[in-house]
Structure formats: structure tokens, C-alpha cells
MARROPA-838642 format. One record per residue (C-alpha): residue number from 1; y, x, z. Coordinates in Angstrom, 1 decimal, always signed. Example, Ala and Ser with C-alpha at 12.3 -4.5 7.8 and 13.67 -1.06 7.14 Angstrom:
<atom><marmar>1</marmar><y>-4.5</y><x>+12.3</x><z>+7.8</z></atom>
<atom><marmar>2</marmar><y>-1.1</y><x>+13.7</x><z>+7.1</z></atom>
***
This chain:
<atom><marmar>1</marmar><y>+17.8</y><x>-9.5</x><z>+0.8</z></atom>
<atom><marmar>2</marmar><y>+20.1</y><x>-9.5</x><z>+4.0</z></atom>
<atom><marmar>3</marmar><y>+22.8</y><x>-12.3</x><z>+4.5</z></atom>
<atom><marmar>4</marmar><y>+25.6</y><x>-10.0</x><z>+3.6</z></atom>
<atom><marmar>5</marmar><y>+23.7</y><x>-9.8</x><z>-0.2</z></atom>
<atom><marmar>6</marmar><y>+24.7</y><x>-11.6</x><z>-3.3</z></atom>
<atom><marmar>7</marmar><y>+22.2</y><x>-14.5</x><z>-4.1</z></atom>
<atom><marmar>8</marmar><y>+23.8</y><x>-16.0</x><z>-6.7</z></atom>
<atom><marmar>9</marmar><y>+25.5</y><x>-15.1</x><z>-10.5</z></atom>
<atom><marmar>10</marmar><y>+27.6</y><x>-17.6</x><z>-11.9</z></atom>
<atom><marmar>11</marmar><y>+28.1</y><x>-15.9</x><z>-15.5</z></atom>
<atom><marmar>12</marmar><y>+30.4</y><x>-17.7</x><z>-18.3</z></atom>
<atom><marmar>13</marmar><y>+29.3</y><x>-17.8</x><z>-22.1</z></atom>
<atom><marmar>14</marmar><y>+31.5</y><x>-17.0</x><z>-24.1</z></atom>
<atom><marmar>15</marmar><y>+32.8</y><x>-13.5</x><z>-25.0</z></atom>
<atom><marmar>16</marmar><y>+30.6</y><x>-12.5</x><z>-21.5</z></atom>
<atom><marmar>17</marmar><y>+27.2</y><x>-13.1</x><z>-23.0</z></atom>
<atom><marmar>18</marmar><y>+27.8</y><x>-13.6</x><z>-26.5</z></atom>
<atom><marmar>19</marmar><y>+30.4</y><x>-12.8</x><z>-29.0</z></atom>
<atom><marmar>20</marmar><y>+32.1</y><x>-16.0</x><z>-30.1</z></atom>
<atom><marmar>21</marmar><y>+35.4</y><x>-14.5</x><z>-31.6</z></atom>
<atom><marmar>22</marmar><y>+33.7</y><x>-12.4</x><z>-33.6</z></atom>
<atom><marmar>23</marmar><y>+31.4</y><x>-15.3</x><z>-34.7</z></atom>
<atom><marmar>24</marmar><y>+34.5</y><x>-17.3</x><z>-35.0</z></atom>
<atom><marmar>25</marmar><y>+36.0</y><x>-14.7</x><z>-37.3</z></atom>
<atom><marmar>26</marmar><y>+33.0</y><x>-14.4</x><z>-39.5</z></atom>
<atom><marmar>27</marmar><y>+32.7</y><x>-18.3</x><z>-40.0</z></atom>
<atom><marmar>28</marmar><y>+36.5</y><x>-18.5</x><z>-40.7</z></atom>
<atom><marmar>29</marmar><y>+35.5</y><x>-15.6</x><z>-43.8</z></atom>
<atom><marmar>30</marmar><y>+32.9</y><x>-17.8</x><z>-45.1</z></atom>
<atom><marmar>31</marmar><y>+35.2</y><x>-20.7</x><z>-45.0</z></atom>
<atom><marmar>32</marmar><y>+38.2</y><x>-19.4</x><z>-46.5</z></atom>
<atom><marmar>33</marmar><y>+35.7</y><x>-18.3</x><z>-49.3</z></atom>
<atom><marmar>34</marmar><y>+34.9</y><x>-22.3</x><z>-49.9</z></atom>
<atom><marmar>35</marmar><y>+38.5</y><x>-23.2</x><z>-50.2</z></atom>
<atom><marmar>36</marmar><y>+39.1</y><x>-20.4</x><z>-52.3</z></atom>
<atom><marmar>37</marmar><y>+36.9</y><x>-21.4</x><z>-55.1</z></atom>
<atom><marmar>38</marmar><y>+37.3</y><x>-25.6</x><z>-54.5</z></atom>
<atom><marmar>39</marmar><y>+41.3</y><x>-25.2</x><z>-54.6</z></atom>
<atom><marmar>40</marmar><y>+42.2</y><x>-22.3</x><z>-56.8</z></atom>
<atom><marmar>41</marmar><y>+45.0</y><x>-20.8</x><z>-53.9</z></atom>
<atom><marmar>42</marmar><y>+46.1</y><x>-17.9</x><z>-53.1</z></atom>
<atom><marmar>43</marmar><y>+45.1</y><x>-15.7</x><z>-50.3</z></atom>
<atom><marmar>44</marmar><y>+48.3</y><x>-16.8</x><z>-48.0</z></atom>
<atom><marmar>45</marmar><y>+47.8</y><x>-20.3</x><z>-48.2</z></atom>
<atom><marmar>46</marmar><y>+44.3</y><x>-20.1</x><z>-47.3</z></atom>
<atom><marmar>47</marmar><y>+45.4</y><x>-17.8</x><z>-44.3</z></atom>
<atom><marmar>48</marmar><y>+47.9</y><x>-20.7</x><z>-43.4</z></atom>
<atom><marmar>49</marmar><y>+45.4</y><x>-23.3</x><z>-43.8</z></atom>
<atom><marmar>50</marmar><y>+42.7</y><x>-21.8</x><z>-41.5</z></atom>
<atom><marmar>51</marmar><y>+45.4</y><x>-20.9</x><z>-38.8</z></atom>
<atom><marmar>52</marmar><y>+46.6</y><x>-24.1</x><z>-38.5</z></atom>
<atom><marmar>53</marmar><y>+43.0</y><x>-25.0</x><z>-37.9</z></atom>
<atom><marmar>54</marmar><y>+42.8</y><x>-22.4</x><z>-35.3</z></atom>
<atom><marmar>55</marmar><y>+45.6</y><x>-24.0</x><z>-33.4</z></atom>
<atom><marmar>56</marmar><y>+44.8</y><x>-27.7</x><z>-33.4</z></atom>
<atom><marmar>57</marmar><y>+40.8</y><x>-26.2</x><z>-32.2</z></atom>
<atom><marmar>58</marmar><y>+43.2</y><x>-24.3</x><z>-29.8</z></atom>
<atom><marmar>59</marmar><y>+44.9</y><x>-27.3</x><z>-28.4</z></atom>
<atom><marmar>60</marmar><y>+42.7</y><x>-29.7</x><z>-29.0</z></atom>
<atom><marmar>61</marmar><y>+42.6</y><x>-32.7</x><z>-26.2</z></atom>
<atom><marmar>62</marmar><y>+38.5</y><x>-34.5</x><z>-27.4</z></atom>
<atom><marmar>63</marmar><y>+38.7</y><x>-37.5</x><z>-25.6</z></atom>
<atom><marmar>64</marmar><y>+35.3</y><x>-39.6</x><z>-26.2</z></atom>
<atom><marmar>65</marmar><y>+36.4</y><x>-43.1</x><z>-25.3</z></atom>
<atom><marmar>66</marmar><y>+38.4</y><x>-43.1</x><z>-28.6</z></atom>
<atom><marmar>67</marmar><y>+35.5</y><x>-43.8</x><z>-30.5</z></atom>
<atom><marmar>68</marmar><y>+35.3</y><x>-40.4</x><z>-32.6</z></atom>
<atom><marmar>69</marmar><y>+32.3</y><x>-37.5</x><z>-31.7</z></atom>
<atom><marmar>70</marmar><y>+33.5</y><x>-33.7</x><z>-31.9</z></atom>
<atom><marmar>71</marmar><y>+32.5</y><x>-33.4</x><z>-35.4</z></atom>
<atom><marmar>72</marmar><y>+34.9</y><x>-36.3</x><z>-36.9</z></atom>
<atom><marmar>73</marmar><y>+38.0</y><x>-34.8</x><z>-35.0</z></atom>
<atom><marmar>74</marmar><y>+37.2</y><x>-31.7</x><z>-35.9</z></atom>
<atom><marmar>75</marmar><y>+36.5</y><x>-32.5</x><z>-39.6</z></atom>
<atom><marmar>76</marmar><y>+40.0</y><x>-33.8</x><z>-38.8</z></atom>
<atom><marmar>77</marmar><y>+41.4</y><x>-30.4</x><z>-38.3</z></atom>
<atom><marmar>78</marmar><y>+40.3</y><x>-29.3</x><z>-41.6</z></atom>
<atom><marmar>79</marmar><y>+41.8</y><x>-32.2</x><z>-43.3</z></atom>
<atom><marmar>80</marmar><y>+45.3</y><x>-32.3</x><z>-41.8</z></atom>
<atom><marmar>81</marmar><y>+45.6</y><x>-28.1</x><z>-42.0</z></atom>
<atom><marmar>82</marmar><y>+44.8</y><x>-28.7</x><z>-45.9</z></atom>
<atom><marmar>83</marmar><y>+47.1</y><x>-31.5</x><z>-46.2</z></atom>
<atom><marmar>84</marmar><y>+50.1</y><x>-29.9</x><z>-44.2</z></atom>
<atom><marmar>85</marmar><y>+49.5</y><x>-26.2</x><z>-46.6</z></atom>
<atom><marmar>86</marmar><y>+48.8</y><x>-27.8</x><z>-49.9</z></atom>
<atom><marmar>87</marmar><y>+50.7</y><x>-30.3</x><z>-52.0</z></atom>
<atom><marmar>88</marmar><y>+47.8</y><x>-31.8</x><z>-54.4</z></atom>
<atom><marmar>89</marmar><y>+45.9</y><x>-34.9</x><z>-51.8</z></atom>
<atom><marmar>90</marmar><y>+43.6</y><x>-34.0</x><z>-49.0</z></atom>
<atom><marmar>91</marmar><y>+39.9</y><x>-34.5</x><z>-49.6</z></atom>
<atom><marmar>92</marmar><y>+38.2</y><x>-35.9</x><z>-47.4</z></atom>
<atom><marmar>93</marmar><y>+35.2</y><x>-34.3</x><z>-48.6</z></atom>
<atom><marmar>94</marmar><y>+36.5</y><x>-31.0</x><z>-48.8</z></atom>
<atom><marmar>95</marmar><y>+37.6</y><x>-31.2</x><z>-45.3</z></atom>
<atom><marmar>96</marmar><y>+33.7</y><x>-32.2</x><z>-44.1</z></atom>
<atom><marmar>97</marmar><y>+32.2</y><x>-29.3</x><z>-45.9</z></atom>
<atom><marmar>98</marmar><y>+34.7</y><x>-26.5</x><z>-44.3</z></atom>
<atom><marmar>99</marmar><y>+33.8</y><x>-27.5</x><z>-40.8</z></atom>
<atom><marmar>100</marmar><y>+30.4</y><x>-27.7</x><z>-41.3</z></atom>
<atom><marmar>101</marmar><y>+30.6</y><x>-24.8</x><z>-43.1</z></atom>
<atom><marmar>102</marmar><y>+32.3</y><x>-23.4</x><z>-40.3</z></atom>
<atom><marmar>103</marmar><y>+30.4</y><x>-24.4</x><z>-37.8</z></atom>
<atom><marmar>104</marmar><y>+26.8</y><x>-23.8</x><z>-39.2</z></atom>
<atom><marmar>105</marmar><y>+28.1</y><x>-20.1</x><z>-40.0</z></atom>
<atom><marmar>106</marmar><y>+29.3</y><x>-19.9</x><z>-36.5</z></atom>
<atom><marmar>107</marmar><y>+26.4</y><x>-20.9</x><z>-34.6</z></atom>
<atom><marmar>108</marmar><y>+23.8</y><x>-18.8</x><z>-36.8</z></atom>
<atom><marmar>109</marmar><y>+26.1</y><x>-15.4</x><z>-36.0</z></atom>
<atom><marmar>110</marmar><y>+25.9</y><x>-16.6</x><z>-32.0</z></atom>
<atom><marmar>111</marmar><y>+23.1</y><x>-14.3</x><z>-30.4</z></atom>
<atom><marmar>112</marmar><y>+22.1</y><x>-12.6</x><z>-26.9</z></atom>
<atom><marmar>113</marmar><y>+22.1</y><x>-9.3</x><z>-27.6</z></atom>
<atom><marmar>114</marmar><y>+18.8</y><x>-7.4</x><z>-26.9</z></atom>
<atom><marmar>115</marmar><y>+20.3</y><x>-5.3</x><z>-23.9</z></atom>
<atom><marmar>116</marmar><y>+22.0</y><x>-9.0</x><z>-22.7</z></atom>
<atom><marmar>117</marmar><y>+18.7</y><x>-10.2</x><z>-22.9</z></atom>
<atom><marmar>118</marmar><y>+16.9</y><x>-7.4</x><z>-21.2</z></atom>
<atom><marmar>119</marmar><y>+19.8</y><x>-7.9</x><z>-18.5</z></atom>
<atom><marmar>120</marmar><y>+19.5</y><x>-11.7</x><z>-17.4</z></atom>
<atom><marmar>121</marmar><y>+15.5</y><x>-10.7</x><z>-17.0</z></atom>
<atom><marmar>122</marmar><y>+16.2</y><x>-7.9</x><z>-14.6</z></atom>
<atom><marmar>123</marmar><y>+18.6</y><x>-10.1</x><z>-12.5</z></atom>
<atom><marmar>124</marmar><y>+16.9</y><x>-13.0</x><z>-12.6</z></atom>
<atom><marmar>125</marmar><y>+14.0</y><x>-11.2</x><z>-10.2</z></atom>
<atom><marmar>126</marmar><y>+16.4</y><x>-10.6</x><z>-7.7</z></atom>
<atom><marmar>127</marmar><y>+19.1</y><x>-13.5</x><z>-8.0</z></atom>
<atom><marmar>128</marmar><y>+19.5</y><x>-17.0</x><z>-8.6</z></atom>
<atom><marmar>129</marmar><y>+21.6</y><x>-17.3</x><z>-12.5</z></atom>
<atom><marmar>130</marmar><y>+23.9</y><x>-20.5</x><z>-13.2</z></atom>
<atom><marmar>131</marmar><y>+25.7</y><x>-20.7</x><z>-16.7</z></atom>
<atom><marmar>132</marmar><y>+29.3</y><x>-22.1</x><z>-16.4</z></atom>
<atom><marmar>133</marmar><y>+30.8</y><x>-22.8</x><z>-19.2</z></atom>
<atom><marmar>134</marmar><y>+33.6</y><x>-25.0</x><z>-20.5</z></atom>
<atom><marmar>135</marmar><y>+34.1</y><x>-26.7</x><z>-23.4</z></atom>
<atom><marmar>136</marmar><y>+32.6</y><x>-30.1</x><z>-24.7</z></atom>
<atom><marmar>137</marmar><y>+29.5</y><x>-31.1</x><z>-24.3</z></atom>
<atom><marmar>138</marmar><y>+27.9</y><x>-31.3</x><z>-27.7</z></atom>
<atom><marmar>139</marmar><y>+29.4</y><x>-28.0</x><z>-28.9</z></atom>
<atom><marmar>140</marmar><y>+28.4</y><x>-25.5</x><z>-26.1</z></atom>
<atom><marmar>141</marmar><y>+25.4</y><x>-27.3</x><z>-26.2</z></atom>
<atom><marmar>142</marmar><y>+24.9</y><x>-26.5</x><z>-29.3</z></atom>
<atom><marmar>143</marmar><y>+25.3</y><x>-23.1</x><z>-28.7</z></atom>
<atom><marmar>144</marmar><y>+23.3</y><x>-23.0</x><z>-25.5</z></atom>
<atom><marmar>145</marmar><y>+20.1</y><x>-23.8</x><z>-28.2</z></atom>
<atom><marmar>146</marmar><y>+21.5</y><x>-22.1</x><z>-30.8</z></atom>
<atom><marmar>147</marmar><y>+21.4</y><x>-18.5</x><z>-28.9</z></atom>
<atom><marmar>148</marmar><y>+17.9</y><x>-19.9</x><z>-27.0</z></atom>
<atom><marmar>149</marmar><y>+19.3</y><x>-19.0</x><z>-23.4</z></atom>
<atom><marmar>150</marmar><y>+17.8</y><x>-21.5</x><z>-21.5</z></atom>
<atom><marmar>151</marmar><y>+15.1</y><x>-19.9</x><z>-19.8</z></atom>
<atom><marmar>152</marmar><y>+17.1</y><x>-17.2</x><z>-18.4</z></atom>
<atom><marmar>153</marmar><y>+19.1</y><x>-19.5</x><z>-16.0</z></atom>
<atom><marmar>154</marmar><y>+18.5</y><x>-22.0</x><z>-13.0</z></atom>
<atom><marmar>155</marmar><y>+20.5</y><x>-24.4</x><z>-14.1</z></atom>
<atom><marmar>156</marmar><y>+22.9</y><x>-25.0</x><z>-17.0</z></atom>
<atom><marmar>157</marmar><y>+26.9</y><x>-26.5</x><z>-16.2</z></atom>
<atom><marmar>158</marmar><y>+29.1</y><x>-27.8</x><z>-19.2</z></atom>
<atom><marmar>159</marmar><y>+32.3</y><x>-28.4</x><z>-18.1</z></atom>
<atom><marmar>160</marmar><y>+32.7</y><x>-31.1</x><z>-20.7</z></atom>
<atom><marmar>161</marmar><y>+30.0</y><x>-33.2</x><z>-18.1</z></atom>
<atom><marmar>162</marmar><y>+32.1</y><x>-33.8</x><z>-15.5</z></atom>
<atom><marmar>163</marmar><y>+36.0</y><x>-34.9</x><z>-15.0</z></atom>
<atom><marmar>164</marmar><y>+37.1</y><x>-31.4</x><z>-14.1</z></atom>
<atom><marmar>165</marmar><y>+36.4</y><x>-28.0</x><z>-15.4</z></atom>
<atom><marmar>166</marmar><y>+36.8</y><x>-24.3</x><z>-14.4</z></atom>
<atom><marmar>167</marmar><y>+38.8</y><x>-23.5</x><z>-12.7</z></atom>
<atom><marmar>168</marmar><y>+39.0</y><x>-26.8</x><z>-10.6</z></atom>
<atom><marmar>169</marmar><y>+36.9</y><x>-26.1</x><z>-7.4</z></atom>
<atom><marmar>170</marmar><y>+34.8</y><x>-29.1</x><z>-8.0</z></atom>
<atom><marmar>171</marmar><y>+32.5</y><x>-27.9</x><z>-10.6</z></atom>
<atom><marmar>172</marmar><y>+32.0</y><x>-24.5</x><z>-8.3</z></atom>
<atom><marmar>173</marmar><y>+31.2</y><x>-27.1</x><z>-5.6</z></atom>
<atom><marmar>174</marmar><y>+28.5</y><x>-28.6</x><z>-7.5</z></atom>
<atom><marmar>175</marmar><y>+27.2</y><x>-25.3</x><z>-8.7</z></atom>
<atom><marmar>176</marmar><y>+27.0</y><x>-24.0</x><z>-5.1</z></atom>
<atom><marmar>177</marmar><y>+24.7</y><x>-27.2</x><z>-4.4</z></atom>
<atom><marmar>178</marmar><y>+23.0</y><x>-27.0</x><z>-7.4</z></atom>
<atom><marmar>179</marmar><y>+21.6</y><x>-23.2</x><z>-6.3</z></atom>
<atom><marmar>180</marmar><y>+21.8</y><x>-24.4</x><z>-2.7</z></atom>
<atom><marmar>181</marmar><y>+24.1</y><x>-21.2</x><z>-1.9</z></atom>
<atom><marmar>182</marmar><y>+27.5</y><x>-21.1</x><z>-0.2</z></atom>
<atom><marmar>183</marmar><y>+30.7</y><x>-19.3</x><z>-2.0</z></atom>
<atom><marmar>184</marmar><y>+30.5</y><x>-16.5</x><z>+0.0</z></atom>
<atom><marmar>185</marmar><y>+27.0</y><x>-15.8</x><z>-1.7</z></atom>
<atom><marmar>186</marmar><y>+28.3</y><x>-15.8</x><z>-5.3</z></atom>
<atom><marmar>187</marmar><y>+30.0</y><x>-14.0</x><z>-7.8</z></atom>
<atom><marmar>188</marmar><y>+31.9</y><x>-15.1</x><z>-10.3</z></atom>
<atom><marmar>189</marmar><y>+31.3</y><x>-13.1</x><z>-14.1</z></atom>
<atom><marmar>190</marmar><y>+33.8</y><x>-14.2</x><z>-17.1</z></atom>
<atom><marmar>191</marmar><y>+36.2</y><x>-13.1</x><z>-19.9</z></atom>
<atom><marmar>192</marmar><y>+38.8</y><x>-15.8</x><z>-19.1</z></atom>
<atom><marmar>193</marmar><y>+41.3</y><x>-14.9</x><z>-16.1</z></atom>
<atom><marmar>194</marmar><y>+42.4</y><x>-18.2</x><z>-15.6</z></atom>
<atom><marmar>195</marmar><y>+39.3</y><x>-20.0</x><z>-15.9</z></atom>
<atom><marmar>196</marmar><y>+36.7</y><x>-18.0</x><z>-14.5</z></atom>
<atom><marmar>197</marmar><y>+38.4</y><x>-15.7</x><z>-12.6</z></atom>
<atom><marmar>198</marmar><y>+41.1</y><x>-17.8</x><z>-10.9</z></atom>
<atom><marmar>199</marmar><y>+38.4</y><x>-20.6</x><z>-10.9</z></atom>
<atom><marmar>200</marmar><y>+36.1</y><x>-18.2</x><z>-8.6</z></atom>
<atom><marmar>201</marmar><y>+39.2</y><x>-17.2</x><z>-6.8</z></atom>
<atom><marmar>202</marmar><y>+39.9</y><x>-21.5</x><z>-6.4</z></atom>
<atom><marmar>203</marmar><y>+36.1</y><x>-21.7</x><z>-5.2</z></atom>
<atom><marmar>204</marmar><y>+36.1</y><x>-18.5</x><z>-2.5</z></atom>
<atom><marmar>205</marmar><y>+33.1</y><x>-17.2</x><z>-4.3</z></atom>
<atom><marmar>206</marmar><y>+32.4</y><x>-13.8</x><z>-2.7</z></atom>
<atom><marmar>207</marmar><y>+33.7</y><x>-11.5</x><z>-5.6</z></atom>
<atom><marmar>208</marmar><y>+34.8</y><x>-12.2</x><z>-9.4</z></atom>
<atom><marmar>209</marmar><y>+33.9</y><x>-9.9</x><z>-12.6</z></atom>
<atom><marmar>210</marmar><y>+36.4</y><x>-10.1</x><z>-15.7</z></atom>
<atom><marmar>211</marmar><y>+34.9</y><x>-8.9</x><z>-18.6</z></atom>
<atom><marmar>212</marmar><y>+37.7</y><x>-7.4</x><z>-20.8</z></atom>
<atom><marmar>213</marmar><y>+35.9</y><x>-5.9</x><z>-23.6</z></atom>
<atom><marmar>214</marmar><y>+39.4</y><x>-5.9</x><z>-25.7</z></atom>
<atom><marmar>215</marmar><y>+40.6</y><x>-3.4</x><z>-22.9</z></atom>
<atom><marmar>216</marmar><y>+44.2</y><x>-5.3</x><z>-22.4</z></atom>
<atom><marmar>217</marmar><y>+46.5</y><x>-4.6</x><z>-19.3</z></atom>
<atom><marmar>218</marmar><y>+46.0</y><x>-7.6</x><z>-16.6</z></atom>
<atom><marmar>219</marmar><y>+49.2</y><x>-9.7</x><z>-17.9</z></atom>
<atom><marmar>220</marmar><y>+51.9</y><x>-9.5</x><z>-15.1</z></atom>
<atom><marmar>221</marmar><y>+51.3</y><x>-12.6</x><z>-13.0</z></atom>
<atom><marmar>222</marmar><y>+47.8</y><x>-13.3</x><z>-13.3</z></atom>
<atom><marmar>223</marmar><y>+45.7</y><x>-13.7</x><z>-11.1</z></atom>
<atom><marmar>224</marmar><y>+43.8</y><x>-10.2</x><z>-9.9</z></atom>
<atom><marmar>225</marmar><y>+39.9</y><x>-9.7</x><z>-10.3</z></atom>
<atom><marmar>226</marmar><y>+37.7</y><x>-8.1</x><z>-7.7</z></atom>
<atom><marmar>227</marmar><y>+35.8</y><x>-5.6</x><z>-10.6</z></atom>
<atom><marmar>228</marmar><y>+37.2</y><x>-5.5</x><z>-14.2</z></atom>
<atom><marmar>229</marmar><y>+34.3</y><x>-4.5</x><z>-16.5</z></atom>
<atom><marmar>230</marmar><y>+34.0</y><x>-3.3</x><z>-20.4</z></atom>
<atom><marmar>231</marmar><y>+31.0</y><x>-5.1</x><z>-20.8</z></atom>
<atom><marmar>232</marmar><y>+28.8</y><x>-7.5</x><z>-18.8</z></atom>
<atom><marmar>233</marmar><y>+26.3</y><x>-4.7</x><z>-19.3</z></atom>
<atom><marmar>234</marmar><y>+27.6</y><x>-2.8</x><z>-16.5</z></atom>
<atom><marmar>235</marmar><y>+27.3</y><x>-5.6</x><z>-14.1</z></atom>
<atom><marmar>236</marmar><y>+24.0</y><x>-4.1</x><z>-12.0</z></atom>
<atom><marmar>237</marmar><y>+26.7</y><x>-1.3</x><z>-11.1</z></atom>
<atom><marmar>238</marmar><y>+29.3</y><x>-3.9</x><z>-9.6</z></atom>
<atom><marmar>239</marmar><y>+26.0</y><x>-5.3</x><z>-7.7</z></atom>
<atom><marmar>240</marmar><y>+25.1</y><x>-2.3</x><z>-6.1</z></atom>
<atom><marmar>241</marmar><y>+28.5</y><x>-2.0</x><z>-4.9</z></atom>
<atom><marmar>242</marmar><y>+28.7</y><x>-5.6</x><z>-3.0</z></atom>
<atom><marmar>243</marmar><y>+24.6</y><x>-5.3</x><z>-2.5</z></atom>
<atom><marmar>244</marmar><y>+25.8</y><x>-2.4</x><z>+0.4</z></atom>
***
């Protein structure tokens, strides 16, 4: 490989190697199912409830040092999206066995796909691979094991290990050191544009990949991608490309 090659893939996880919404919405199925038959409601409350969950997950600021793991503020989020939709008291209980319900169904849905797999293989003979992702550190891990994708990768980053996250530069930094590479040697592959892409774009890397599998219009503003791709699966193509 020349010096004007890529040498390095920095690849996000979610919704570029495995399909978390749609995990996400199957695990939100199985729990509206639970609260269905423990509080007799109808279908619209039940929607209400598990949206509101959805947006405190959405905007949720984990912050360790109050004395609470993931699971208790997130069993949290169950409790206070019941309490705010229904009038009889909040259980508790109830509230423990939707997000573990949730979660459990989640994780078992999360997979690498046979052609993903087959994929990280081919590229690891030729290139060094780094997983990036965000997120805290229990939970990806969680679905780092769940989905078995260790062994495909050089080394693994969770954001939730360190003080900044994508897209700060500082995490790329440590990457870059981590592969022993420089930025102009990597490429940056990801679903979020203003994590991964405008966090590759923050770290020079030497060209980023946005995988928009829901086939959107870049939103006016944001920041621009070198490749946009349907799927990760097309990725080699992108490589032959910069690999000139």
C-alpha cells in the first residue's frame, strides 16, 4: 500500500453496522404489549407512554457521579412516562419490567448481518478497523457483546470513556494514536452527520462516508460528506475510489 492509501477505517455502530432503530422499534412492540395487559389502556395511551420514553432516552444527560447506573435512570424513564400518561399511581415494579423488557428485547434483535460480517473480514486484511461509537459505556458495551464484534476490530472506542465524544477532535486524536495512523490516513464511516461526519470533518480524517439507508435529502446546513452510501455494504467501492 502506497502513502497516498487509506490505512485506516474508523466505522460507527449504530445504524452503519447494525440496525438499532429497527431493534429499537421491535423492543418498543414487545413493551407496549406488557403495558397493555398489566394496565388495561387503550392503544393511545400506550403510544403516549412509550413516546415520552423515547424522548427522555432522547435527551437524556447520564451523569455517573450522581450515584445512579444506566439501568436505574432508565427504569426512571419508564416510571415517570407512566406516571405523566396515566392517572392510577406509578409502579415501581411495572416500570423495572418495561425497561428490562425493553432492553433484553433490544439487544437479542441487535446482529451483524452475514454480508456485514463477511465485510469487516475482507477489510480487515487490508486495513487497520477502529469502532467509534458514542453513547455510555455499559449500554454500547453491552451491545458490542451482544452482536459479538469484537474480533473484527483493532481496537474498540466508547465515547462514554472519556470527557468528550464524537464529534470533538479529541477522541479522533486518541484513535489516530491508538492505530498509530495520521488523519490523512483515515476515513470516517457513520449514519450520524453531525457526529461522525462533522466529527471526521473536526479531525481532518482523509474522507468521510454517511450511510443514509433512509435515503433523506442532506438537511440544508449540514455539514457535507465526501461519499453518501445506501448501505455500508458498498463501502469497498468508495475505497477503490480514494485507493487510486
Amino acid at each position: 500500500m502506497d502513502g497516498n492509501s487509506v490505512k485506516a477505517i474508523l466505522f460507527d455502530l449504530d445504524n452503519t453496522l447494525i440496525e438499532t432503530n429497527r431493534a429499537g422499534h421491535f423492543a418498543i412492540q414487545k413493551t407496549s404489549e406488557l403495558l397493555k395487559t398489566s394496565l388495561a389502556i387503550d392503544d393511545d395511551t400506550i403510544t403516549n407512554i412509550c413516546d415520552k420514553f423515547k424522548q427522555k432516552l432522547m435527551h437524556e444527560m447520564f451523569d455517573p457521579a450522581d450515584g445512579r447506573s444506566i439501568d436505574e435512570v432508565r427504569v426512571g424513564h419508564w416510571e415517570d412516562s407512566i406516571k405523566e400518561s396515566v392517572e392510577s399511581p406509578s409502579s415501581h415494579s411495572l416500570a423495572a419490567q418495561c425497561y428490562y423488557l425493553w432492553k433484553n428485547s433490544r439487544l437479542e434483535l441487535l446482529s451483524l448481518s452475514p454480508e456485514v460480517t463477511s465485510l469487516l473480514k475482507q477489510l480487515r486484511r487490508k486495513y487497520k478497523l477502529l469502532l467509534l461509537t458514542n453513547g455510555n459505556t455499559q449500554t454500547q458495551r453491552e451491545k458490542v457483546e451482544a452482536v459479538g464484534c469484537e474480533n473484527f476490530f483493532d481496537r474498540i472506542v466508547v465515547g462514554g470513556d472519556h470527557a468528550e465524544q464524537k464529534p470533538f477532535p479529541s477522541i479522533f486524536r486518541l484513535c489516530f494514536d491508538l492505530l498509530q495512523v495520521e488523519p490523512q490516513d483515515c476515513i470516517m464511516v457513520g449514519d450520524s452527520l453531525d457526529t461522525d461526519i462533522q466529527g471526521g470533518v473536526n479531525a481532518q480524517v482523509r474522507a468521510t462516508v454517511w450511510i443514509n439507508s433512509a435515503g433523506v435529502a442532506l438537511p440544508h446546513g449540514s455539514v457535507t460528506p465526501d461519499y453518501t452510501l445506501s448501505t455500508v455494504l458498498d463501502l469497498e467501492d468508495v475505497l477503490a475510489q480514494l485507493n487510486q
